[in-house]
KOLGU-4560 file (N, C-alpha, C; in nm, 3 decimals, padded with zeros to 5 digits):
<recs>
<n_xx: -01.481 n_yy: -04.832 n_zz: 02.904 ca_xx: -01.441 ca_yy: -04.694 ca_zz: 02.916 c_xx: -01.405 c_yy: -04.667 c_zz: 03.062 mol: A seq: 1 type: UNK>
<n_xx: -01.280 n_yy: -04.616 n_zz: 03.087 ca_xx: -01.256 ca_yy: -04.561 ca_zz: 03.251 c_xx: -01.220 c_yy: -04.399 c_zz: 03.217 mol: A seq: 2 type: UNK>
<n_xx: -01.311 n_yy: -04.409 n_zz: 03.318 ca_xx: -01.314 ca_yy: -04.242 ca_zz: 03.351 c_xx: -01.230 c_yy: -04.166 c_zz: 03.499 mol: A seq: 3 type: UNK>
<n_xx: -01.193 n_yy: -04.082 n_zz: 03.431 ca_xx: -01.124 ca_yy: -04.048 ca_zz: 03.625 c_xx: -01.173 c_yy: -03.888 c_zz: 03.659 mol: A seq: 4 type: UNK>
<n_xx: -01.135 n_yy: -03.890 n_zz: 03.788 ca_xx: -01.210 ca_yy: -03.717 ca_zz: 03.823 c_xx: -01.173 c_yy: -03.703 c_zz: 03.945 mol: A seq: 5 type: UNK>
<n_xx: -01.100 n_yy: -03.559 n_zz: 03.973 ca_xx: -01.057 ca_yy: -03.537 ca_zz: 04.118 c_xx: -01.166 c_yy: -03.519 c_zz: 04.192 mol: A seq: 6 type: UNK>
<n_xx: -01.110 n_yy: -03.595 n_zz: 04.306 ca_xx: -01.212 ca_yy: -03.606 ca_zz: 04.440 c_xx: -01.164 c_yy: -03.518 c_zz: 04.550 mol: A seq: 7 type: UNK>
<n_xx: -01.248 n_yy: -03.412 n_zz: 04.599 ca_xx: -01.161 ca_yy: -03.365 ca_zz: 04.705 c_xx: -01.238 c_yy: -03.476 c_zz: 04.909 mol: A seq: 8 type: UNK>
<n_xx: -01.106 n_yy: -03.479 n_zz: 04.954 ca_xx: -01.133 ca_yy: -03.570 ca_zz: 05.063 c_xx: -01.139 c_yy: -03.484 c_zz: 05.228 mol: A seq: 9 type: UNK>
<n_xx: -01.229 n_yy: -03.456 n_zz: 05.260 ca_xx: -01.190 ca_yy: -03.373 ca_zz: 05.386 c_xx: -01.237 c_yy: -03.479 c_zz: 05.511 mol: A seq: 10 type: UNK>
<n_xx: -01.137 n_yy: -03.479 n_zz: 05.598 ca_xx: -01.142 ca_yy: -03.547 ca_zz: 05.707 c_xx: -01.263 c_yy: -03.487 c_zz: 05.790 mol: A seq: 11 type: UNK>
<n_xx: -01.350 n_yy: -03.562 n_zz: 05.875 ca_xx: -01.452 ca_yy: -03.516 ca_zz: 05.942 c_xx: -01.435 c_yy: -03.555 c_zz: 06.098 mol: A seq: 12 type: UNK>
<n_xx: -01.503 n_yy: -03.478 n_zz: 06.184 ca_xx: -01.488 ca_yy: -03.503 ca_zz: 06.327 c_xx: -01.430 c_yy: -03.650 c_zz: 06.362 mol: A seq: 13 type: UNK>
<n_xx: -01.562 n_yy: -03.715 n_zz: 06.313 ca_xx: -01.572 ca_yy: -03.886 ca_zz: 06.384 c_xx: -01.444 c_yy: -03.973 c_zz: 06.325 mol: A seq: 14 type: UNK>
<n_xx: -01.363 n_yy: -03.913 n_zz: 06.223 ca_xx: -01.224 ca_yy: -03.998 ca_zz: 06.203 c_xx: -01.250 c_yy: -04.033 c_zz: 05.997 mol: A seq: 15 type: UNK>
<n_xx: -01.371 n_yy: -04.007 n_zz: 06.005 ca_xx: -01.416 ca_yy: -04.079 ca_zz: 05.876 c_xx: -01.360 c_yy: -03.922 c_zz: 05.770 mol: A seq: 16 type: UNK>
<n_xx: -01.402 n_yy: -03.918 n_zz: 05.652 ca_xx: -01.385 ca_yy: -03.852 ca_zz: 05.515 c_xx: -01.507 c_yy: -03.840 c_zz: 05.417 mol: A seq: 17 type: UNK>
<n_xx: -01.520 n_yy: -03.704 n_zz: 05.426 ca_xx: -01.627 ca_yy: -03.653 ca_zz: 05.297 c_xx: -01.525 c_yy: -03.711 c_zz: 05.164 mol: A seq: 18 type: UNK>
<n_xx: -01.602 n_yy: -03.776 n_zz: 05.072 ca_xx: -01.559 ca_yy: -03.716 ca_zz: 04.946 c_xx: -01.640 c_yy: -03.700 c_zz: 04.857 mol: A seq: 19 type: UNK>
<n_xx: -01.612 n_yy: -03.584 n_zz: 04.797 ca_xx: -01.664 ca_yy: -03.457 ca_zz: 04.688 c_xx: -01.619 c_yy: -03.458 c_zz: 04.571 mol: A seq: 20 type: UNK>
<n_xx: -01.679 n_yy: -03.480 n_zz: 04.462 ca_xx: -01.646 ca_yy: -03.460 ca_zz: 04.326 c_xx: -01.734 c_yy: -03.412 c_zz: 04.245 mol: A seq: 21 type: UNK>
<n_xx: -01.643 n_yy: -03.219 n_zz: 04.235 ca_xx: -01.687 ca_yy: -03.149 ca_zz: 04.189 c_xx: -01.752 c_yy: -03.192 c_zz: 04.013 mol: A seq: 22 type: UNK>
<n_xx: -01.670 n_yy: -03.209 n_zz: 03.931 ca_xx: -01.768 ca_yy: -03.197 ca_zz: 03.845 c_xx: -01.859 c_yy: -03.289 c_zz: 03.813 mol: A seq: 23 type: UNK>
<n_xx: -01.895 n_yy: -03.387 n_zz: 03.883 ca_xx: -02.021 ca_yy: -03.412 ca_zz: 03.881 c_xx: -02.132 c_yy: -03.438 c_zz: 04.003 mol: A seq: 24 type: UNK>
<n_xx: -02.078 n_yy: -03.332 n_zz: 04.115 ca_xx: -02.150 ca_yy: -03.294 ca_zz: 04.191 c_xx: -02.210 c_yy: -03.411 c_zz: 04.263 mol: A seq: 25 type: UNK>
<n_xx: -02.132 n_yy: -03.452 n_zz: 04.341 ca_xx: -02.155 ca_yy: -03.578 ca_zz: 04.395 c_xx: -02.065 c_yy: -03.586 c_zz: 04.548 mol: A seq: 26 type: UNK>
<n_xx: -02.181 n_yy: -03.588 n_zz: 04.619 ca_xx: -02.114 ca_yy: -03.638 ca_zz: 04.784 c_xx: -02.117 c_yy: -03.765 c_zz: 04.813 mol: A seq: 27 type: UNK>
<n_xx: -02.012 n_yy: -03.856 n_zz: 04.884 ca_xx: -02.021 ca_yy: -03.959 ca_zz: 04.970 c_xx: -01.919 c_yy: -03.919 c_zz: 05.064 mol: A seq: 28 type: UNK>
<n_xx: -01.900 n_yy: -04.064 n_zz: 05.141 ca_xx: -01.786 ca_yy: -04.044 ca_zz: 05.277 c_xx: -01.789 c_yy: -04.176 c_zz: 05.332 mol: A seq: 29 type: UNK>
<n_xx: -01.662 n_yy: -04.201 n_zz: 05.365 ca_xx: -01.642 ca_yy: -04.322 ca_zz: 05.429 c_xx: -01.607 c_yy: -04.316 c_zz: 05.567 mol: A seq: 30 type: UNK>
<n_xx: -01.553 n_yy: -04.433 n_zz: 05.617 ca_xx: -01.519 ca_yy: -04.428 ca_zz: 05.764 c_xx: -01.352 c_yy: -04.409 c_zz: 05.785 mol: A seq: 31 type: UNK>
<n_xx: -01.293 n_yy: -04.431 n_zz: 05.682 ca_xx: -01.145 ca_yy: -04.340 ca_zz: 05.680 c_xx: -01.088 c_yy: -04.340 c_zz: 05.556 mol: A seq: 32 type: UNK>
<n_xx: -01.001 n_yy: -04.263 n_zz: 05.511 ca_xx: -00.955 ca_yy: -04.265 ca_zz: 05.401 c_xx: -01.001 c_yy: -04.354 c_zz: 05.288 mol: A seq: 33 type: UNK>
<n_xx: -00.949 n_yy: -04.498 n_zz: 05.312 ca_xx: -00.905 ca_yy: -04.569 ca_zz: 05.209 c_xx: -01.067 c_yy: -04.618 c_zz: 05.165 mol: A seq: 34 type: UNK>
<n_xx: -01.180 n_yy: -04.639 n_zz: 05.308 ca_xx: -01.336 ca_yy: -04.651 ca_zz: 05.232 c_xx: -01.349 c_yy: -04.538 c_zz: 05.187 mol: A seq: 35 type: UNK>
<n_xx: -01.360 n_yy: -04.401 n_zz: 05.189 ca_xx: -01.407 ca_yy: -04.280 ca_zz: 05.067 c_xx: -01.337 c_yy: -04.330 c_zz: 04.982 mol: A seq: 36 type: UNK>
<n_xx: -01.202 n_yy: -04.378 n_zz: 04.965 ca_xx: -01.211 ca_yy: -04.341 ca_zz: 04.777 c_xx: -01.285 c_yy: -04.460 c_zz: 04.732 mol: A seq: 37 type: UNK>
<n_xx: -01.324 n_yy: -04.577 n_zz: 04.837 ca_xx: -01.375 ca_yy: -04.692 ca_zz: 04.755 c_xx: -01.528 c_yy: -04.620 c_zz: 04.729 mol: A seq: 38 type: UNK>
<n_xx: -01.585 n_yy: -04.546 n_zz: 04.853 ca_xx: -01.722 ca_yy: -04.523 ca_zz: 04.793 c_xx: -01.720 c_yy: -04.428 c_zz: 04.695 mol: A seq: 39 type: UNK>
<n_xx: -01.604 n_yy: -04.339 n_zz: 04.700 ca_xx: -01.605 ca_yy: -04.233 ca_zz: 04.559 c_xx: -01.589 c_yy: -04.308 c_zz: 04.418 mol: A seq: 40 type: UNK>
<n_xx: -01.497 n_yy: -04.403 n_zz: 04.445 ca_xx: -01.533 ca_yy: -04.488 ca_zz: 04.344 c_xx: -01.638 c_yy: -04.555 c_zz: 04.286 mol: A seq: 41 type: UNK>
<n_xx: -01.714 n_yy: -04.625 n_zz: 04.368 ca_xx: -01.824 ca_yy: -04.654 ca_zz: 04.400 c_xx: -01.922 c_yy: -04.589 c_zz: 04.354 mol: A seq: 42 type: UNK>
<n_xx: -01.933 n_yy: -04.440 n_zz: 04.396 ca_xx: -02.082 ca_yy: -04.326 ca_zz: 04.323 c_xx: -02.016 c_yy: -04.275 c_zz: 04.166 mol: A seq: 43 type: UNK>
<n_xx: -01.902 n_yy: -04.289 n_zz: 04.144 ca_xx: -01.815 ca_yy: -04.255 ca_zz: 04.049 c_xx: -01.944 c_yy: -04.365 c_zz: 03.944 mol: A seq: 44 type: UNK>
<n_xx: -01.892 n_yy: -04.474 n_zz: 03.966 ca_xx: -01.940 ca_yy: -04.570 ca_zz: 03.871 c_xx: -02.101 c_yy: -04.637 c_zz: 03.866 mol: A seq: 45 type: UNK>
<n_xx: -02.167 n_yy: -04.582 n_zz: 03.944 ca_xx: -02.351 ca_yy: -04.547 ca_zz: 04.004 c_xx: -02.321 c_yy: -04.439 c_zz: 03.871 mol: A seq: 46 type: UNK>
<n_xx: -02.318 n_yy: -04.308 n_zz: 03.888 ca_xx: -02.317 ca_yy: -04.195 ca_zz: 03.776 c_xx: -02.309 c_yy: -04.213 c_zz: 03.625 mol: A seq: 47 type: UNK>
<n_xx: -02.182 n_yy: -04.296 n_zz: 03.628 ca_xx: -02.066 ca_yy: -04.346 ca_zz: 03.523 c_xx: -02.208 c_yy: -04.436 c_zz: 03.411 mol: A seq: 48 type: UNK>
<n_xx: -02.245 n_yy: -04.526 n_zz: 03.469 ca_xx: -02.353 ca_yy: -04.626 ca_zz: 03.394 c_xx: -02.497 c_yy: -04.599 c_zz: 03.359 mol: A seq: 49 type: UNK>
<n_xx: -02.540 n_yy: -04.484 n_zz: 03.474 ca_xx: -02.643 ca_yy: -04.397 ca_zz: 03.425 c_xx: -02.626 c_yy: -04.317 c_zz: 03.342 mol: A seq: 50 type: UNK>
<n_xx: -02.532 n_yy: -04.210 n_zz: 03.324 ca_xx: -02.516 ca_yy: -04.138 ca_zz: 03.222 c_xx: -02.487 c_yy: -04.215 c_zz: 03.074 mol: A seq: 51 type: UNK>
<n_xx: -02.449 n_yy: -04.314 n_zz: 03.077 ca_xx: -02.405 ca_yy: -04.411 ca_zz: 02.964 c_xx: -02.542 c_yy: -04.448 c_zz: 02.900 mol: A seq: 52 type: UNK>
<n_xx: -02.613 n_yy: -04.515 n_zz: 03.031 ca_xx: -02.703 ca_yy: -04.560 ca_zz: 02.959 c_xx: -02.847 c_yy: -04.477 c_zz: 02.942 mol: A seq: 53 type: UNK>
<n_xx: -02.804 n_yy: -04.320 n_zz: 02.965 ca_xx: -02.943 ca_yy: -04.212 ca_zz: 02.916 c_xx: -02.816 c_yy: -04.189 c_zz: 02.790 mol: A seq: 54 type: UNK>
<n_xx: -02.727 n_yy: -04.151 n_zz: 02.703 ca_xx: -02.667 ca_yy: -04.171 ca_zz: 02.635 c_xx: -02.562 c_yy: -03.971 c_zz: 02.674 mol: A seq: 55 type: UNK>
<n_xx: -02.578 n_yy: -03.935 n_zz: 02.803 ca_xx: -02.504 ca_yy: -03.780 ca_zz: 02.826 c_xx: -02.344 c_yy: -03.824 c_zz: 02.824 mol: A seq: 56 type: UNK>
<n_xx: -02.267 n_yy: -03.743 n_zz: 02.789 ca_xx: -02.191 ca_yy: -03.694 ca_zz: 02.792 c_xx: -02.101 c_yy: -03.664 c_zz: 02.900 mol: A seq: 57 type: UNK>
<n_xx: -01.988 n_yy: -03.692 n_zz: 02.899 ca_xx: -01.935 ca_yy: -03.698 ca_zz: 03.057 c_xx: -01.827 c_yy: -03.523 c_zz: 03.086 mol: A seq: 58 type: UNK>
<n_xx: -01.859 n_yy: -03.443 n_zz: 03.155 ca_xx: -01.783 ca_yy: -03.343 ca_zz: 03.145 c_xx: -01.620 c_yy: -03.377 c_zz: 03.204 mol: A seq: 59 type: UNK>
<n_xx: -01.578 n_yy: -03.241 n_zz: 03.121 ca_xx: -01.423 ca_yy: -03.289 ca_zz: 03.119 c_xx: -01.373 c_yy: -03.298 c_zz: 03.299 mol: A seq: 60 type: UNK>
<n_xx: -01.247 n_yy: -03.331 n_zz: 03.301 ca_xx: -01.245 ca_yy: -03.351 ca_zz: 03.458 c_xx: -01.131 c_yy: -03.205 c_zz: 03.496 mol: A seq: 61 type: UNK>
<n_xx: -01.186 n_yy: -03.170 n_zz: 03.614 ca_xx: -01.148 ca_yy: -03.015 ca_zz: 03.590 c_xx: -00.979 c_yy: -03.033 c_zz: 03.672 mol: A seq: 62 type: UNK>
<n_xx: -00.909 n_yy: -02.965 n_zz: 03.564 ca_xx: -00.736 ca_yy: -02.962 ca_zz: 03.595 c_xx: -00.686 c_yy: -02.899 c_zz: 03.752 mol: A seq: 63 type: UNK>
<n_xx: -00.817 n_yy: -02.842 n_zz: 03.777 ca_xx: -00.696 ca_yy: -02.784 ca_zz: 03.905 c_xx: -00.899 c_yy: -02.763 c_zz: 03.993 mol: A seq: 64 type: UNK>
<n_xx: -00.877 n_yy: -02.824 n_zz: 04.123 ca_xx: -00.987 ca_yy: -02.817 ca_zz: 04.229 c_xx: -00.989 c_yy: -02.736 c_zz: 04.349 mol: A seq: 65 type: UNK>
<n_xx: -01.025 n_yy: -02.630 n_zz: 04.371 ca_xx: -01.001 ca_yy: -02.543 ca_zz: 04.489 c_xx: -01.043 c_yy: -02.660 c_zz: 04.616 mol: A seq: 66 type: UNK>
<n_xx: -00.963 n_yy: -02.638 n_zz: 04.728 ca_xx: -00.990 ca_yy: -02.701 ca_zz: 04.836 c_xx: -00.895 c_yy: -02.615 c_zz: 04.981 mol: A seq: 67 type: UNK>
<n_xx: -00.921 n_yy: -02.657 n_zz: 05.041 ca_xx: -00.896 ca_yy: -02.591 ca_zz: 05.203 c_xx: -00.746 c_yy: -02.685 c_zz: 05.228 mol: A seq: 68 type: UNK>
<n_xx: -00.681 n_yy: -02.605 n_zz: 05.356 ca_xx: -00.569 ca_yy: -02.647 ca_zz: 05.384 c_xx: -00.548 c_yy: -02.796 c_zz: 05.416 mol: A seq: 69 type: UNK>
<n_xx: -00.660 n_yy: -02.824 n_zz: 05.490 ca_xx: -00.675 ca_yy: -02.967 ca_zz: 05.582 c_xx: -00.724 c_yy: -03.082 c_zz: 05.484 mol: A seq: 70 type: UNK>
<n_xx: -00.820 n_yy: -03.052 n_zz: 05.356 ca_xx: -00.829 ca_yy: -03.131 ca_zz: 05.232 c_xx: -00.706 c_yy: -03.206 c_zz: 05.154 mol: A seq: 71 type: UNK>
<n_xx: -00.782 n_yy: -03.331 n_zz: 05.107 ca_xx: -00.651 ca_yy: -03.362 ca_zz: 05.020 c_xx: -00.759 c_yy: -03.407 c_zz: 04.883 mol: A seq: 72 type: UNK>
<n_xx: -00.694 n_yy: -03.381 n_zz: 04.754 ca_xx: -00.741 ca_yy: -03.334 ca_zz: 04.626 c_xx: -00.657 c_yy: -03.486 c_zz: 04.568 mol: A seq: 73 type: UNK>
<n_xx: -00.770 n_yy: -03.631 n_zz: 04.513 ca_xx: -00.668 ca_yy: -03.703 ca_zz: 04.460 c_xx: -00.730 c_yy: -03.754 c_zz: 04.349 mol: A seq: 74 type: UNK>
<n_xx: -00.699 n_yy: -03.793 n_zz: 04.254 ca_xx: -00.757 ca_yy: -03.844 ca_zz: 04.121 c_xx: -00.818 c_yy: -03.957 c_zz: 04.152 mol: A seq: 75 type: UNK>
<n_xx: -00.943 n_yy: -04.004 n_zz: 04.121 ca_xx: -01.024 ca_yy: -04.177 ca_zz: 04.120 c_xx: -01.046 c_yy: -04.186 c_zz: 04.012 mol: A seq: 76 type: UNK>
<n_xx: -01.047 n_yy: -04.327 n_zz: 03.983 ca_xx: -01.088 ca_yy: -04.375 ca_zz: 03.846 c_xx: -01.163 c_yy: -04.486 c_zz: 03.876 mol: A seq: 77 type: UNK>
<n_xx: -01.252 n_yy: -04.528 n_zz: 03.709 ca_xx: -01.335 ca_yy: -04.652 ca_zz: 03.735 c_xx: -01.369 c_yy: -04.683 c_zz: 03.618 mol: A seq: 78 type: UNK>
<n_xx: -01.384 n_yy: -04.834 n_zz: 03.584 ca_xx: -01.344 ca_yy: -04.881 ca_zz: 03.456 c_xx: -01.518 c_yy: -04.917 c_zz: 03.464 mol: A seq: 79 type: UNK>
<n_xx: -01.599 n_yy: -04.839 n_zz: 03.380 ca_xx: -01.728 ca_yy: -04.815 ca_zz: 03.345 c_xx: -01.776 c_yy: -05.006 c_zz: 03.349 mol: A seq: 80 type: UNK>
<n_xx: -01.704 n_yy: -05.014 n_zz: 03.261 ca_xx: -01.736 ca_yy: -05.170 ca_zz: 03.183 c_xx: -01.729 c_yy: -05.256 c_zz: 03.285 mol: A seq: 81 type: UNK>
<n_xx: -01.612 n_yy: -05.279 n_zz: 03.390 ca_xx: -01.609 ca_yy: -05.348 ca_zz: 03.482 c_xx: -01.702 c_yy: -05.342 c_zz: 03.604 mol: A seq: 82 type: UNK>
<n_xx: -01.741 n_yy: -05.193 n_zz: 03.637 ca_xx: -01.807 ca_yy: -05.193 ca_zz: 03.710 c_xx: -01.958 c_yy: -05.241 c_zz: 03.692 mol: A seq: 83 type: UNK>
<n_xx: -01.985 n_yy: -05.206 n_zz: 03.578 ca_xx: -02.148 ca_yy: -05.259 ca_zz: 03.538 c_xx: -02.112 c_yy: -05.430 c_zz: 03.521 mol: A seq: 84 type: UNK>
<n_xx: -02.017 n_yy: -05.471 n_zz: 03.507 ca_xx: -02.024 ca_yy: -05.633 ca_zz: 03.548 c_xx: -02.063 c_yy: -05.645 c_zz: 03.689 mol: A seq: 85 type: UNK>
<n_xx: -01.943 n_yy: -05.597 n_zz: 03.784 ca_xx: -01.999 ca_yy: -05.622 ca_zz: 03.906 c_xx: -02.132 c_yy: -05.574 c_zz: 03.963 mol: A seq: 86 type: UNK>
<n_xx: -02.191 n_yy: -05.530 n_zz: 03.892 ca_xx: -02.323 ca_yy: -05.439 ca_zz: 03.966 c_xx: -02.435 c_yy: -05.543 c_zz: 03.888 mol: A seq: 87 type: UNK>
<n_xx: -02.432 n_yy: -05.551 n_zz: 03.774 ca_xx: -02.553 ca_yy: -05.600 ca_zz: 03.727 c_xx: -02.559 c_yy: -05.729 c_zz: 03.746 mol: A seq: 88 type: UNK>
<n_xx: -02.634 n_yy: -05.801 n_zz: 03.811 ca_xx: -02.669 ca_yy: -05.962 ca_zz: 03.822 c_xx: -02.799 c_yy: -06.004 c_zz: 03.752 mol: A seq: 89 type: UNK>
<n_xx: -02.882 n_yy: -05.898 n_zz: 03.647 ca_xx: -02.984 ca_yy: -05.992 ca_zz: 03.655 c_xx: -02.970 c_yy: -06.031 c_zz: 03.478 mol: A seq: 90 type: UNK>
<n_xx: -03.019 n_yy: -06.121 n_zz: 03.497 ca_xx: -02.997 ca_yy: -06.236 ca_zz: 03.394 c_xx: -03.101 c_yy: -06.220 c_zz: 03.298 mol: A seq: 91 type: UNK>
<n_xx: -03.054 n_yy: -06.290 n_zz: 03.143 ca_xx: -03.134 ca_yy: -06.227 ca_zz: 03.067 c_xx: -03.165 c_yy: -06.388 c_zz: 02.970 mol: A seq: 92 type: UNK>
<n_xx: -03.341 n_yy: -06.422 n_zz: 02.908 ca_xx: -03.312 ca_yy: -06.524 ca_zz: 02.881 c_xx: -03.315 c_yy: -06.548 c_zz: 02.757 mol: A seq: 93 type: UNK>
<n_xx: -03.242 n_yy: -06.627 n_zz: 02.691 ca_xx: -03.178 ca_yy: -06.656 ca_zz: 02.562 c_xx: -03.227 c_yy: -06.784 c_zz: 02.481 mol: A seq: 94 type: UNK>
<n_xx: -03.298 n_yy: -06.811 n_zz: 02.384 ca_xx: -03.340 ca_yy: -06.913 ca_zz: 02.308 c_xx: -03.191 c_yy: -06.933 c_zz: 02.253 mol: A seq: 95 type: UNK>
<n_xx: -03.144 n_yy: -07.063 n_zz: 02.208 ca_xx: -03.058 ca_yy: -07.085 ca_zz: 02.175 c_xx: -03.044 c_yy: -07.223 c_zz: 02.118 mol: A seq: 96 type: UNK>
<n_xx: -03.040 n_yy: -07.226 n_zz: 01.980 ca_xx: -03.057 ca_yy: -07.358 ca_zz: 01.831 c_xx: -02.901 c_yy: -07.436 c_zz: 01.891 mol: A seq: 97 type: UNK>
<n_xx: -02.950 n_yy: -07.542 n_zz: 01.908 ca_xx: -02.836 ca_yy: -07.663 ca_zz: 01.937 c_xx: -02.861 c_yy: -07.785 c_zz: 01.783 mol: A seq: 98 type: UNK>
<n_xx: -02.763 n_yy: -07.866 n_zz: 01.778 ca_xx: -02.792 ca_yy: -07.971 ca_zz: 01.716 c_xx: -02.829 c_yy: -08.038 c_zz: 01.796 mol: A seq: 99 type: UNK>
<n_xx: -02.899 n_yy: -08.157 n_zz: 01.797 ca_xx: -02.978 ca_yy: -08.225 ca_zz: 01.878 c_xx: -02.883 c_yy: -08.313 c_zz: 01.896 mol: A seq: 100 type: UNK>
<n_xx: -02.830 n_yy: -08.416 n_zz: 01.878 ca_xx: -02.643 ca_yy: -08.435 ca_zz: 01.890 c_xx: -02.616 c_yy: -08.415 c_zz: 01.994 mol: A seq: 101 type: UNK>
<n_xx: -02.560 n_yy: -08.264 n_zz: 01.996 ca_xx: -02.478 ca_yy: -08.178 ca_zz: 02.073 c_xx: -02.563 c_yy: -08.174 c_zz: 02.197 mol: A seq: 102 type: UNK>
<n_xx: -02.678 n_yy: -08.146 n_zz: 02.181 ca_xx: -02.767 ca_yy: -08.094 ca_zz: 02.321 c_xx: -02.777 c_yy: -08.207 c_zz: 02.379 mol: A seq: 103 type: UNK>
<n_xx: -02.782 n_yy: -08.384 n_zz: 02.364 ca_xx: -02.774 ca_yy: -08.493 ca_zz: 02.406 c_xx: -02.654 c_yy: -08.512 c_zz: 02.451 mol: A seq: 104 type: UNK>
<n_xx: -02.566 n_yy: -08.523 n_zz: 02.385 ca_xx: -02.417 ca_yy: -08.510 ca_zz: 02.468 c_xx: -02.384 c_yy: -08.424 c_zz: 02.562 mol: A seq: 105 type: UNK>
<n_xx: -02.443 n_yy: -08.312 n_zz: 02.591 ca_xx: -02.419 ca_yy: -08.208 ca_zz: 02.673 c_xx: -02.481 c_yy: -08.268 c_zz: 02.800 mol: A seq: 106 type: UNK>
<n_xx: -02.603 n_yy: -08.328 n_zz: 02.783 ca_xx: -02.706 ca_yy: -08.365 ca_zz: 02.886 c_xx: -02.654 c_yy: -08.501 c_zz: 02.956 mol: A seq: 107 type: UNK>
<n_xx: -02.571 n_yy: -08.594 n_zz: 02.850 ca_xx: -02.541 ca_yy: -08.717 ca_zz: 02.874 c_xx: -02.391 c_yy: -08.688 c_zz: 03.008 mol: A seq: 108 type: UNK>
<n_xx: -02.313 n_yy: -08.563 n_zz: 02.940 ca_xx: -02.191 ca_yy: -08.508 ca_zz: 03.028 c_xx: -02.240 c_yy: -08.455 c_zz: 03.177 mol: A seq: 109 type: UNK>
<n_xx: -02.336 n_yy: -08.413 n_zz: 03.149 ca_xx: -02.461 ca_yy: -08.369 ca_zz: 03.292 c_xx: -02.385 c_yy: -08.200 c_zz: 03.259 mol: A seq: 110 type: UNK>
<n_xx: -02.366 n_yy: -08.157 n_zz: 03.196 ca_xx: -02.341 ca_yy: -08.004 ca_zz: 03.161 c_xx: -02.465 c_yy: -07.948 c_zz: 03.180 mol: A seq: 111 type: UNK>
<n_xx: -02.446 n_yy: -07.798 n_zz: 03.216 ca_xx: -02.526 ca_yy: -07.682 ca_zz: 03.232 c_xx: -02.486 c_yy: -07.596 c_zz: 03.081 mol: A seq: 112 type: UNK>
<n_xx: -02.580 n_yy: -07.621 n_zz: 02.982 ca_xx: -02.547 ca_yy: -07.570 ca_zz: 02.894 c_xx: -02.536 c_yy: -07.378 c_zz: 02.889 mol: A seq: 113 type: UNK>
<n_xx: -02.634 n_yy: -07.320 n_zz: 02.985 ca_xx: -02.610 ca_yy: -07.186 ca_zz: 03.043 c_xx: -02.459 c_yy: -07.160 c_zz: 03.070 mol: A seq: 114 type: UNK>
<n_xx: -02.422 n_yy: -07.226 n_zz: 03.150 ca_xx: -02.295 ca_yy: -07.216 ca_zz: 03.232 c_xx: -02.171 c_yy: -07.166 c_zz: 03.109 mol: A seq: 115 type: UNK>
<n_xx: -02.213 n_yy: -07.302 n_zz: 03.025 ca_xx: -02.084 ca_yy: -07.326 ca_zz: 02.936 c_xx: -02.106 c_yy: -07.217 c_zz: 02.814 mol: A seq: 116 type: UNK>
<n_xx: -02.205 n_yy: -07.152 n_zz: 02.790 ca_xx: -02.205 ca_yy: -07.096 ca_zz: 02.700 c_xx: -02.189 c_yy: -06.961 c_zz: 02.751 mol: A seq: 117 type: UNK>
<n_xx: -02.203 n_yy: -06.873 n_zz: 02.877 ca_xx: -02.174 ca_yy: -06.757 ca_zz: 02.943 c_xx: -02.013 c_yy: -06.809 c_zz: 02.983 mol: A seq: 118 type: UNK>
<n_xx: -01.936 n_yy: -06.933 n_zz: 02.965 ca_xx: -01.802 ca_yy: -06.926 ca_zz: 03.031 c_xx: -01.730 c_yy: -06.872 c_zz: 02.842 mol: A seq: 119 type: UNK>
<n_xx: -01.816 n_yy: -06.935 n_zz: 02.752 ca_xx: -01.735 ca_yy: -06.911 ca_zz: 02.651 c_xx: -01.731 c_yy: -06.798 c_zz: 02.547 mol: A seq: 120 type: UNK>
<n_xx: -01.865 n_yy: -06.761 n_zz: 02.612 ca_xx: -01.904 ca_yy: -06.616 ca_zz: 02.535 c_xx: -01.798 c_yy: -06.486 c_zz: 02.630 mol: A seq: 121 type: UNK>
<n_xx: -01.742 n_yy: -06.527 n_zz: 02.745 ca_xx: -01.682 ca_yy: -06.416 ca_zz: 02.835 c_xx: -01.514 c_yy: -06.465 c_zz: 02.791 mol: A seq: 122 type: UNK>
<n_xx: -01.471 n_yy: -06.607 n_zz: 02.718 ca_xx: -01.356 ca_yy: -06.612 ca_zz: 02.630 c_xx: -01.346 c_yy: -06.546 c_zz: 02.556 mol: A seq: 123 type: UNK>
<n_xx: -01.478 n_yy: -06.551 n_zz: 02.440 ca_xx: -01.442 ca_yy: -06.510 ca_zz: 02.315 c_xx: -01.452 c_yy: -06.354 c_zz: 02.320 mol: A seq: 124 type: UNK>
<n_xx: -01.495 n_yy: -06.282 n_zz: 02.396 ca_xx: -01.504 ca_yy: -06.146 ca_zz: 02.429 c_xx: -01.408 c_yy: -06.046 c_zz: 02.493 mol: A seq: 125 type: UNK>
<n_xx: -01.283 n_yy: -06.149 n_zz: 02.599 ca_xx: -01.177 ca_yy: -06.112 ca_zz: 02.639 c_xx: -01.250 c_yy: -06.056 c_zz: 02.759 mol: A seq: 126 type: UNK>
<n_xx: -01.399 n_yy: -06.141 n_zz: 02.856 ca_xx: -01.373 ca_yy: -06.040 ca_zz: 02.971 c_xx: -01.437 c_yy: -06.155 c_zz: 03.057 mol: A seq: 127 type: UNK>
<n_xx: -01.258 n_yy: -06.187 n_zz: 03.091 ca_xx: -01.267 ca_yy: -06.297 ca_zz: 03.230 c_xx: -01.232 c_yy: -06.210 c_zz: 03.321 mol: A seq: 128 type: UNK>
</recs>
């Protein structure tokens, strides 16, 4: 699921950028432009996977954002699914029925049967 939501970006003294996204009430800021939208992106998808996984509801993303002259108002997005790949590393462990055959040949190839079975389960799933 990708979600998007205007961010408003206001430049700050030191050169860097607030960014603000109103409807879900969320501050970060980077050190210029192009890091805020990565960290807006960034708390975008922190929010994005919590709310997913308490099971809320994401409010709609609001069509028009009041902001000041010197602000700039730009759409971010973040692909829920992708991001909880990159975020989550911890590993989960799996009993798993081999033919005894197969699990000898695997061992005889010097294979990591983990390896090969997370390379083929992320084939058959379509998320290389």
């Amino acid at each position: 699921m990708t979600i998007i939501y205007p961010v408003v970006f206001t430049p700050l003294e030191n050169g860097g950028y607030m960014a603000y996204i109103p409807d879900l009430q969320i501050n970060t800021s980077g050190s210029d432009l192009a890091d805020a939208i990565y960290m807006a992106r960034d708390a975008l998808g922190l929010m994005g996977i919590d709310m997913e996984d308490d099971g809320k509801d994401f409010p709609s993303p609001s069509p028009n954002v009041p902001h000041g002259e010197n602000e700039i108002v730009s759409l971010v997005d973040v692909d829920l699914a992708a991001y909880r790949r990159s975020v989550e590393k911890k590993t989960v462990r799996r009993n798993v029925s081999l033919p005894a055959w197969l699990n000898n040949a695997a061992e005889d190839a010097g294979l990591n049967v983990s390896t090969v079975l997370q390379i083929a389960l992320k084939q058959q799933l379509g998320l290389q």
